[in-house]
C-alpha positions as CSV (number, residue, x, y, z in Angstrom):
1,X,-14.1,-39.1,0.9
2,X,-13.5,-39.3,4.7
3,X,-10.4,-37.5,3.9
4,X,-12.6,-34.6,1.8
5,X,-14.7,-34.1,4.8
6,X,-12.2,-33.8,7.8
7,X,-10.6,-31.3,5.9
8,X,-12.9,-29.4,4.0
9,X,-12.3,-26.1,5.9
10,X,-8.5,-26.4,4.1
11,X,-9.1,-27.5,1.1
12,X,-12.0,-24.1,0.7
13,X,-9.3,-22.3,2.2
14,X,-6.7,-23.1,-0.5
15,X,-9.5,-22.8,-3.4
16,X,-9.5,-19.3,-1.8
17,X,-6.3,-18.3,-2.0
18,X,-6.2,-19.7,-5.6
19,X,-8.7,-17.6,-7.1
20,X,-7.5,-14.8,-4.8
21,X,-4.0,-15.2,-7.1
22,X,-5.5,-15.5,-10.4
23,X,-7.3,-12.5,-9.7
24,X,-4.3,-10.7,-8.6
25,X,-2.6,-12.2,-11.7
26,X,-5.5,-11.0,-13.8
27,X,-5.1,-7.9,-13.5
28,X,-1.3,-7.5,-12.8
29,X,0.0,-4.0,-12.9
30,X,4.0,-4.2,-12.6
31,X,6.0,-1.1,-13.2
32,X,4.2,2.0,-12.5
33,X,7.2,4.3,-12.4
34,X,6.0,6.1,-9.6
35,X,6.8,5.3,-6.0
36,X,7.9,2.4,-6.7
37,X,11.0,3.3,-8.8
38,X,12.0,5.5,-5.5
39,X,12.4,1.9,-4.1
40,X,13.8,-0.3,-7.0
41,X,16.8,2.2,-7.1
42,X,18.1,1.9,-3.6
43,X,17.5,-1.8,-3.6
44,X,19.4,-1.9,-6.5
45,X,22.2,-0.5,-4.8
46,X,22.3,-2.9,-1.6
47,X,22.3,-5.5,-4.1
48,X,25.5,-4.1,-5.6
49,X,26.9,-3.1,-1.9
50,X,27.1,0.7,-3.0
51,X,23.6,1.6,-0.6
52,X,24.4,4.4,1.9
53,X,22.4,6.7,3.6
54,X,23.4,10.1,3.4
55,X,21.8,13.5,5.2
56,X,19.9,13.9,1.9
57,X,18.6,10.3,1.7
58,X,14.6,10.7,0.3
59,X,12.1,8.8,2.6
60,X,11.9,5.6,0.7
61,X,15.4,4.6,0.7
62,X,14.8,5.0,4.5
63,X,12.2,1.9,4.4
64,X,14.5,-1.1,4.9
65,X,11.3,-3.4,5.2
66,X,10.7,-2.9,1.6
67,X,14.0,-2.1,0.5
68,X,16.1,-5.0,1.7
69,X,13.5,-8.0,0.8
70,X,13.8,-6.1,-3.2
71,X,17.6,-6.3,-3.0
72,X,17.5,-9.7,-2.2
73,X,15.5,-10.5,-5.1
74,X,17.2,-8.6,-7.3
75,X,20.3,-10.3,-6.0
76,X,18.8,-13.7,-6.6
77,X,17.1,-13.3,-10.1
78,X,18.1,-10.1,-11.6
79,X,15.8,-6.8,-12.1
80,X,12.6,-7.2,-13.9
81,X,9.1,-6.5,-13.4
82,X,8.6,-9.7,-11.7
83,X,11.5,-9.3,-9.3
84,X,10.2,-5.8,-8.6
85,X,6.4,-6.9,-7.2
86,X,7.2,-10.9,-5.7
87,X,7.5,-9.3,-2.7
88,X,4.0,-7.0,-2.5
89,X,2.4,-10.0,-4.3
90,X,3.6,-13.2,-1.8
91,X,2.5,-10.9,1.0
92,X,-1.1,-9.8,-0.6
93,X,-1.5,-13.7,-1.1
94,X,-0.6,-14.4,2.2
95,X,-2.9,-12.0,4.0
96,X,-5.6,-14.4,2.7
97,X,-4.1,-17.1,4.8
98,X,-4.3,-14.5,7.7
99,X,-7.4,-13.4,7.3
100,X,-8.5,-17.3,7.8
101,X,-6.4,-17.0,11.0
102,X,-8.1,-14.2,12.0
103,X,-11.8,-14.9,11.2
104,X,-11.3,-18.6,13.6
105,X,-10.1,-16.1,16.3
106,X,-12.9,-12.9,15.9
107,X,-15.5,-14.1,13.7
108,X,-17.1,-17.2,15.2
109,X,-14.7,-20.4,13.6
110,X,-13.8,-21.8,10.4
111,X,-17.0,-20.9,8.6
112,X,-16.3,-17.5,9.8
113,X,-12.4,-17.1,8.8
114,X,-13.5,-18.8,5.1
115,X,-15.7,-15.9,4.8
116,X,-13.1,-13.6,5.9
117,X,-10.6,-15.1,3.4
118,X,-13.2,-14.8,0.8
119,X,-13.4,-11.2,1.4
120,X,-10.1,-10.3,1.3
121,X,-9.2,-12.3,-1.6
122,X,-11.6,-9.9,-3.6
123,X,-11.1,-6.5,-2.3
124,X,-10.2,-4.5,-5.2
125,X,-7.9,-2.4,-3.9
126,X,-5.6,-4.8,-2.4
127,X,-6.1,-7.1,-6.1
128,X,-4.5,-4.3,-7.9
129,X,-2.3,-3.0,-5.4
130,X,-0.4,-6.2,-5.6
131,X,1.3,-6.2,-8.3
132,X,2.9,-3.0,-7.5
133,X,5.9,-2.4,-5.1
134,X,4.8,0.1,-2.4
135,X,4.5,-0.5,1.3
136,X,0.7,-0.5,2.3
137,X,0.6,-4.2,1.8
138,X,3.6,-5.5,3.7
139,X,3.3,-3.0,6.7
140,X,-0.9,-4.0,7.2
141,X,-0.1,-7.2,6.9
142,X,2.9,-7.2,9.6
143,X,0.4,-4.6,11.7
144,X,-2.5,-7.0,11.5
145,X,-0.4,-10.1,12.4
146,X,0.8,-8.2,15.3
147,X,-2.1,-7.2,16.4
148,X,-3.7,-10.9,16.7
149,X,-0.4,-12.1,18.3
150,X,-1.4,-9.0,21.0
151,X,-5.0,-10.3,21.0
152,X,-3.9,-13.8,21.7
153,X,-1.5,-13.1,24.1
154,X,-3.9,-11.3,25.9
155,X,-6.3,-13.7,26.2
156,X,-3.6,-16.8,26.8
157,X,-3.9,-18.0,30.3
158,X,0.0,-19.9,29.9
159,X,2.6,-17.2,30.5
160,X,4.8,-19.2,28.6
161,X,2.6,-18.8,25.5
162,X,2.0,-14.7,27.0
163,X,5.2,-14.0,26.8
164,X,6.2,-15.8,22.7
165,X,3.0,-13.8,21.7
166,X,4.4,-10.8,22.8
167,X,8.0,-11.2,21.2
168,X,6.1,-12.7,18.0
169,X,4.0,-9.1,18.3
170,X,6.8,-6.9,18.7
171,X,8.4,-8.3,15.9
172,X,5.8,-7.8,13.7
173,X,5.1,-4.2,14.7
174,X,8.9,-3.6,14.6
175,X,9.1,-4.7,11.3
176,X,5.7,-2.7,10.3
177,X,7.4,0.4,11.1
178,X,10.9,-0.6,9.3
179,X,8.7,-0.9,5.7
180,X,6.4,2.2,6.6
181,X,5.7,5.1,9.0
182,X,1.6,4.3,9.0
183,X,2.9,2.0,11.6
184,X,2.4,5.0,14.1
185,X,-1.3,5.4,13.1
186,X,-2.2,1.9,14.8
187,X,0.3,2.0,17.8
188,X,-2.5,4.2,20.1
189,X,-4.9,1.6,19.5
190,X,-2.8,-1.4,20.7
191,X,-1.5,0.8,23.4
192,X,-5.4,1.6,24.5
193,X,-6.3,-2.4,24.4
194,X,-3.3,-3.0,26.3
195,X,-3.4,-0.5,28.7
196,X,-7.5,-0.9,29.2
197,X,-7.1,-4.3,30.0
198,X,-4.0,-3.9,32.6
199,X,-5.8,-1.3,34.5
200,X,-9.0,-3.6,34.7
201,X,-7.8,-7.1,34.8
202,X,-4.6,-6.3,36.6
203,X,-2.2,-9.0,34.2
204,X,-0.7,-8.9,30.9
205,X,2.1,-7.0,32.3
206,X,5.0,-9.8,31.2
207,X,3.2,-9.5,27.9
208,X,3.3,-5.2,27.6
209,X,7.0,-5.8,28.5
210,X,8.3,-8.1,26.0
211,X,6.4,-6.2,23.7
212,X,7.7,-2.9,24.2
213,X,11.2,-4.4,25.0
214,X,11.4,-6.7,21.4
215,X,9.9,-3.2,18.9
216,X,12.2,-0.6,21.4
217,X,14.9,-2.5,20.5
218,X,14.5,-2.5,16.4
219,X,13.8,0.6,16.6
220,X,16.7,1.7,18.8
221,X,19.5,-1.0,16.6
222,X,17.6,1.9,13.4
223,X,18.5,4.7,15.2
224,X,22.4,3.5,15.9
225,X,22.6,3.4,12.0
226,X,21.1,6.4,11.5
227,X,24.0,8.1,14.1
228,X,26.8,6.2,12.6
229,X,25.9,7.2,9.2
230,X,24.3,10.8,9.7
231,X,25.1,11.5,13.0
232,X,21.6,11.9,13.8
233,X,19.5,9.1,15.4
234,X,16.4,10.9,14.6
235,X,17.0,11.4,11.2
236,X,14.4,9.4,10.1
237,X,11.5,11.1,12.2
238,X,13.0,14.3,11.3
239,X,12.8,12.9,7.4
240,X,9.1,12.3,7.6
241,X,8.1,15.2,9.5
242,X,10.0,17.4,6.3
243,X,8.2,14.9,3.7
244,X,4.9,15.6,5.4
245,X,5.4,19.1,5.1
246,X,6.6,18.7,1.0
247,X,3.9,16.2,0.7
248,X,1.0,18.7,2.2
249,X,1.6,21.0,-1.0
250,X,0.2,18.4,-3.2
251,X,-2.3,19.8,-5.7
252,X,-5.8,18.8,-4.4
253,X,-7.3,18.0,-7.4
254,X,-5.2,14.6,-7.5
255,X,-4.4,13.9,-3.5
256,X,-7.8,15.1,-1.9
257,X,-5.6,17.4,1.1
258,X,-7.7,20.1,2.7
259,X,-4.5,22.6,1.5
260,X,-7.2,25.1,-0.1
261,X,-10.1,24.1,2.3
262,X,-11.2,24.6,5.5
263,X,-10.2,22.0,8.2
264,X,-13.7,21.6,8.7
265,X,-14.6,20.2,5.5
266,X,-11.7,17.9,5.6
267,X,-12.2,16.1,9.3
268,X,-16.0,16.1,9.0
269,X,-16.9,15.5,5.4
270,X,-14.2,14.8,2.8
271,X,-12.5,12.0,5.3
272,X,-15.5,10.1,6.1
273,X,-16.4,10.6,2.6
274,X,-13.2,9.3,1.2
275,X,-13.3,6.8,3.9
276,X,-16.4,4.8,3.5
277,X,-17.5,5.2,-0.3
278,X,-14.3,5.1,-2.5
279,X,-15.4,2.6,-5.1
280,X,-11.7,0.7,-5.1
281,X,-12.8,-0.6,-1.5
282,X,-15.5,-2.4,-3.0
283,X,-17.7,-1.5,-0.4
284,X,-16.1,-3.1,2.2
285,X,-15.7,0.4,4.5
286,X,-19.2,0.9,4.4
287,X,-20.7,-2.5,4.7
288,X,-18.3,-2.9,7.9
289,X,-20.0,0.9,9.1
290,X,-23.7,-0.6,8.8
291,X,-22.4,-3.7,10.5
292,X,-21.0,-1.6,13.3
293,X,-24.6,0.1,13.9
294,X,-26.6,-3.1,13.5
295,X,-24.3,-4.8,15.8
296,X,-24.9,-1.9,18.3
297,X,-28.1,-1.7,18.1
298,X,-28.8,-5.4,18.5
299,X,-26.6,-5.9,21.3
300,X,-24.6,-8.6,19.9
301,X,-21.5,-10.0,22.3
302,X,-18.3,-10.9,21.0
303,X,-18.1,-7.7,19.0
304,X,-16.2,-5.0,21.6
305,X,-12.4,-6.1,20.6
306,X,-13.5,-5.6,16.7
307,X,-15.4,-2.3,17.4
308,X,-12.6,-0.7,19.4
309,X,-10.2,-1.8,16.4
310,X,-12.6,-0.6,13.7
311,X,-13.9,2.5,15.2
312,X,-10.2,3.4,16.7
313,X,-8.4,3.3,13.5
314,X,-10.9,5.3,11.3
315,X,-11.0,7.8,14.3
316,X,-7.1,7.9,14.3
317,X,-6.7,8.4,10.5
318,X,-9.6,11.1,9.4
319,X,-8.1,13.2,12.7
320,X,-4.6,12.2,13.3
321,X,-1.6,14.1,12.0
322,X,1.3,13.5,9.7
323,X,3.3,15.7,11.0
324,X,5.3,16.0,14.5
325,X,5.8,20.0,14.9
326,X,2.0,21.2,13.2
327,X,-1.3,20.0,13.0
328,X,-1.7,18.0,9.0
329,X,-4.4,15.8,8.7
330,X,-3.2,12.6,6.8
331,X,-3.5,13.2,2.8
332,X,-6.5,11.2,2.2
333,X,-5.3,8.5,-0.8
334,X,-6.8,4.8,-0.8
335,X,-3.7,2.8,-0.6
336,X,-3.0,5.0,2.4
337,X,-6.2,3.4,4.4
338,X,-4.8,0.0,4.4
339,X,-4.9,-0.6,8.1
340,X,-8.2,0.0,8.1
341,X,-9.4,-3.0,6.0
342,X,-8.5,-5.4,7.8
343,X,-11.0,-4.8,10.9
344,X,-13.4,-4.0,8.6
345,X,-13.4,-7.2,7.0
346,X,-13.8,-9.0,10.0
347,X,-16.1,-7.2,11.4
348,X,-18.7,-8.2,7.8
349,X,-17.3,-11.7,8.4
350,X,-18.5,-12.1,11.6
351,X,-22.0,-10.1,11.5
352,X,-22.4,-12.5,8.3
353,X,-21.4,-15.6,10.5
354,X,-24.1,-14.4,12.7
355,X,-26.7,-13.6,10.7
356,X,-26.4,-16.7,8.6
357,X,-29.2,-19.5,9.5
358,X,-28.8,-22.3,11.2
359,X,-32.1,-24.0,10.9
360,X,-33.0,-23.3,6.9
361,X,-36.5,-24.3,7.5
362,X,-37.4,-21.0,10.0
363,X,-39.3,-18.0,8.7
364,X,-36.8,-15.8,10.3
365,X,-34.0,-18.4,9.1
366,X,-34.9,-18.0,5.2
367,X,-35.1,-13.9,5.8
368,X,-31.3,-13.9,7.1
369,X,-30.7,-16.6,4.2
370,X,-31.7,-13.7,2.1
371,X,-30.2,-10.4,3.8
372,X,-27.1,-12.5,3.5
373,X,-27.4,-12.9,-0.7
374,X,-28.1,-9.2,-1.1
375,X,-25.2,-8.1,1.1
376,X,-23.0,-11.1,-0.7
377,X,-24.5,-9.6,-4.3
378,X,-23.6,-6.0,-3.1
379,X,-20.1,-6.8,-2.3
380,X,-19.3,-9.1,-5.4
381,X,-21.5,-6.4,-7.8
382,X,-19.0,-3.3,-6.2
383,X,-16.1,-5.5,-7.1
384,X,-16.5,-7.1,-10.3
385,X,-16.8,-3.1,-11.1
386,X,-13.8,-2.8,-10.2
387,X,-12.2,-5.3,-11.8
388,X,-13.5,-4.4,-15.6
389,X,-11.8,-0.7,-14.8
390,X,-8.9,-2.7,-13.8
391,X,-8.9,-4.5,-17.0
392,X,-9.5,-2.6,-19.4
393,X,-7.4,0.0,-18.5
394,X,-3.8,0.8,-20.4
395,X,-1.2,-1.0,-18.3
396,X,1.2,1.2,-16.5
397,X,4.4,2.5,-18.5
398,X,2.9,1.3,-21.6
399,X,5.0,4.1,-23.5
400,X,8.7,3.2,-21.8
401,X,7.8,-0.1,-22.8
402,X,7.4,0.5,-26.5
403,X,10.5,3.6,-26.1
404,X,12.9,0.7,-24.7
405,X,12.6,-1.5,-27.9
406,X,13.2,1.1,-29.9
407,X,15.9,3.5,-28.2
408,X,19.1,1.1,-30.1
409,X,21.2,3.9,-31.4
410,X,23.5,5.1,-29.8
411,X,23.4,9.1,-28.8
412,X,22.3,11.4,-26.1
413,X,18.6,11.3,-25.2
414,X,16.6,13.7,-23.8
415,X,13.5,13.7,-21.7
416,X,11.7,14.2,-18.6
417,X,13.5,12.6,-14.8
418,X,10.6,10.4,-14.3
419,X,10.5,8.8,-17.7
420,X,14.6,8.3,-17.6
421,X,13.8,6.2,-14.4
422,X,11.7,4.4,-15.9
423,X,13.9,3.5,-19.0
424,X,16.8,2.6,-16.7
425,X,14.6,0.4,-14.7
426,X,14.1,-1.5,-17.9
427,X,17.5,-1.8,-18.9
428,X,18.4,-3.2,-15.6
429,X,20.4,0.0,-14.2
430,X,22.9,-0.5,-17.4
431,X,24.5,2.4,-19.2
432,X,23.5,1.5,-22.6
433,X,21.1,4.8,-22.9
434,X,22.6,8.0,-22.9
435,X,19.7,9.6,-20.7
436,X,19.5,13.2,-19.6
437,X,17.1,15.1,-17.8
438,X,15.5,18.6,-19.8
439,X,14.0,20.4,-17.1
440,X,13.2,24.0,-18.2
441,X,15.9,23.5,-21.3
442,X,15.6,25.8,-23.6
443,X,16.0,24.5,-27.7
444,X,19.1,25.9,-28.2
445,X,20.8,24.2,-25.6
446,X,19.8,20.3,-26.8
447,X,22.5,19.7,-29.0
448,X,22.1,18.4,-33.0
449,X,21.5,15.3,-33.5
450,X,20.8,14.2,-30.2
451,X,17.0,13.0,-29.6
452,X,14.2,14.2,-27.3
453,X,11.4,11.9,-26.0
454,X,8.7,13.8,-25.0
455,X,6.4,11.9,-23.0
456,X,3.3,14.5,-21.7
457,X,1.4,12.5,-18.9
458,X,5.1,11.9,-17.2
459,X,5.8,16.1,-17.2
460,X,2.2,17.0,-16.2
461,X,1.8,14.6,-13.4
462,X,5.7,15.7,-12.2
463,X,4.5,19.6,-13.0
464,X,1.2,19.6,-10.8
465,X,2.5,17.5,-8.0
466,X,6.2,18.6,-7.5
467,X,6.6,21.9,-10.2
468,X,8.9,19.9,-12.8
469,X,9.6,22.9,-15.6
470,X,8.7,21.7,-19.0
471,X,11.4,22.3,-21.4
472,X,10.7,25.0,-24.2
473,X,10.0,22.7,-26.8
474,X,7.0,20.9,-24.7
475,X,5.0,23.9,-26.0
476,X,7.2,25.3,-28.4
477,X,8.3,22.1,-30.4
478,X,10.5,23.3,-33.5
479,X,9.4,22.6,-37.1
480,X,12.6,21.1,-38.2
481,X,12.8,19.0,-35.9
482,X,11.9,15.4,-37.7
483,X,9.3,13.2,-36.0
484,X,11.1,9.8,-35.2
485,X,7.8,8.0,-33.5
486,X,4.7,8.8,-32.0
487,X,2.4,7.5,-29.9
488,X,-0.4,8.9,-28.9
489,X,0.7,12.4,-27.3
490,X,4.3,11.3,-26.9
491,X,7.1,11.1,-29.3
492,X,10.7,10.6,-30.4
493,X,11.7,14.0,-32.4
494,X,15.6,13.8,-34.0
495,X,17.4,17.5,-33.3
496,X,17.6,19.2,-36.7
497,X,18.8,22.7,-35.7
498,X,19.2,23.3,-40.0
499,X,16.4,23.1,-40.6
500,X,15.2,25.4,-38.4
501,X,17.0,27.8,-40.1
């Protein structure tokens, strides 16, 4: 029992991160065939030793930080699903542990970080995001850690301790930037704290050295591959800046860009909008907004580091812009908002720290008691929401999962580029499927007997987005041609050019 009570804080803590992973596990995602097939491939490749970058290489293969760490799992214990989302998954579960850390350090001690934990163990977005490879995760995390390593070296009085906060900071930022370029998006604010404090405290200067020194040089050891290989040390800011530009012709209907509205609308209400009341955030945006004003208006200390973090990074990603020759507001999609969760959670964390009674028996006591359980009842209400959608909806790639079971003849098959990665995900990158791509093919030139697998959420979603031509028998599908499967809208047809006759 004395044992219980010395180390109750832990033992919550780990309860935490337990139902944190069941949750996560609960409502597992794996292959999505999106983004994070544009990852899988070239990790693939380093696993094999044939990965190269090339003048052509697409902007994910450019992401060592999530590249490498797949590769070596895929070296270790083969492709699958699993192998494909350890790495977003560990980390997501981890950033519970750091949110601990970093509720002791902002939010007023242990009581403080196990809220903190608790909230980020439940935010929906970061429950269903980690089951699926992408970078968001990994890169806030690595941002966040890096910016408590800055907020303790700043405030370490040992210059010893000063200076391993700042290497342990530029690591982390180094690596933030190697998984993904959002990195950028949060480098003003550290600079700001950095500089602010320099200018009025007139120290930290060992600490803005070894921190500039330690991320200068990953980036510059990046940019010596990039020349040997391309002959371009920029080639991966000149990558982005084209992506940006290909990315900002996104359809609006599904990405939310301001491409066929007026820049007002997006800085000044779509952003904010999107910002603080997007239902995967379960809330957490906007709570972390009121928090912000009742903290202002009630003059509470111990709140100006968190502020300036908050307020800095929502400021930097409604106006800031993703690309380096134009003005482009940032495409406004959740996953993309990751940095900002972080501060906002620990911002709620510590205005619930302070609002929580002490003494149970005051008036005013039992009225926080109670402004706490509806704030507490809002947060798990918005994400127990979330989590039925999450459930009970069809689990990615559903229909390459049934194809790949059934696709055991041999023979050429035809179908859409997206759907093809999919299937040769799933065979592990073999060659047992005989896969070819039918963009804007027109019937006569599928040969007989070969088979089509038409799959129409793939080719709409690869239509809208990036202007994938259907093939002529998407809406033109021959009557000879004999029905194989079906599922739903897609299908397996056998070419029977005879019987068209």
């Amino acid at each position: 029992m004395t044992w219980l009570k010395e180390n109750k804080s832990i033992i919550a803590l780990m309860t935490i991160v337990v139902v944190g992973a069941l949750l996560r596990l609960g409502v597992f995602s794996g292959l999505w065939g999106s983004d994070d097939l544009w990852y899988s491939a070239p990790a693939y490749k380093m696993a094999c030793k044939t990965f190269s970058i090339v003048r052509d290489s697409d902007i994910s293969s450019l992401r060592i930080g999530i590249v490498a760490p797949v590769s070596v799992l895929y070296k270790c214990f083969g492709v699958s699903e699993w192998t494909l989302v350890a790495y977003p998954f560990t980390v997501s579960v981890c950033s519970i542990i750091l949110a601990y850390i970093g509720g002791c350090i902002f939010a007023g001690g242990r009581r403080g970080g196990l809220i903190v934990a608790a909230l980020q163990a439940i935010i929906p977005i970061d429950v269903g995001m980690a089951s699926v490879l992408n970078g968001d995760i990994p890169a806030a995390f690595c941002l966040n850690a890096g910016m408590i390593f800055v907020y303790m070296g700043v405030n370490s009085e040992n210059r010893k301790r000063e200076i391993i906060f700042g290497m342990t900071a530029g690591i982390m930022l180094g690596l933030s930037w190697l998984i993904r370029e959002s990195a950028v998006f949060v480098m003003p604010v550290i600079a700001g704290y950095l500089i602010w404090v320099h200018v009025r405290e007139r120290r930290v200067h060992f600490l803005i050295l070894v921190l500039v020194a330690v991320m200068a040089s990953i980036v510059v050891a990046e940019a010596m591959v990039y020349f040997m290989s391309t002959g371009d040390p920029l080639f991966r800011l000149h990558a982005i800046s084209e992506a940006s530009k290909s990315a900002w012709a996104y359809d609006t209907t599904i990405f939310k860009n301001n491409a066929p509205i007026s820049l007002f609308q997006r800085l000044i209400i779509i952003g904010p909008r999107a910002i603080f009341t997007t239902p995967v955030f379960g809330g957490i945006t906007l709570l972390a907004g009121m928090a912000t004003v009742f903290v202002v208006w009630c003059r509470y200390k111990g709140f100006g580091f968190l502020l300036f973090w908050y307020l800095s990074v929502i400021f930097l990603f409604n106006f800031g812009s993703t690309s380096l020759d134009r003005y482009a507001p940032l495409i406004i999609f959740p996953r993309y908002l990751y940095p900002l969760f972080f501060p906002a959670i620990l911002i709620i964390g510590a205005w619930l720290n302070k609002l929580f009674p002490g003494n149970m028996d005051a008036v005013w006591g039992r009225e926080r008691l109670f402004f706490c359980a509806v704030i507490c009842g809002y947060i798990l209400m918005k994400c127990g929401g979330q989590y039925y959608l999450m459930v009970c909806a069809d689990r990615p790639s559903g229909i390459e999962r049934t194809v790949n079971s059934l696709l055991t003849s041999p023979g050429a098959i035809y179908t859409d580029s997206r759907t093809m990665r999919v299937l040769k995900f799933m065979e592990g990158y073999s060659e047992r499927l005989h896969l070819l791509d039918f963009e804007g093919m027109p019937n006569a030139k599928i040969p007989e007997s070969s088979r089509v697998l038409m799959n129409p959420s793939r080719i709409d979603f690869m239509h809208v987005l990036h202007g994938y031509s259907p093939p002529e028998c998407y809406t033109n599908m021959p009557t000879g041609w004999k029905c194989e499967w079906r599922c739903k809208e897609a299908g397996i047809y056998r070419v029977d050019k005879q019987a068209d006759l």
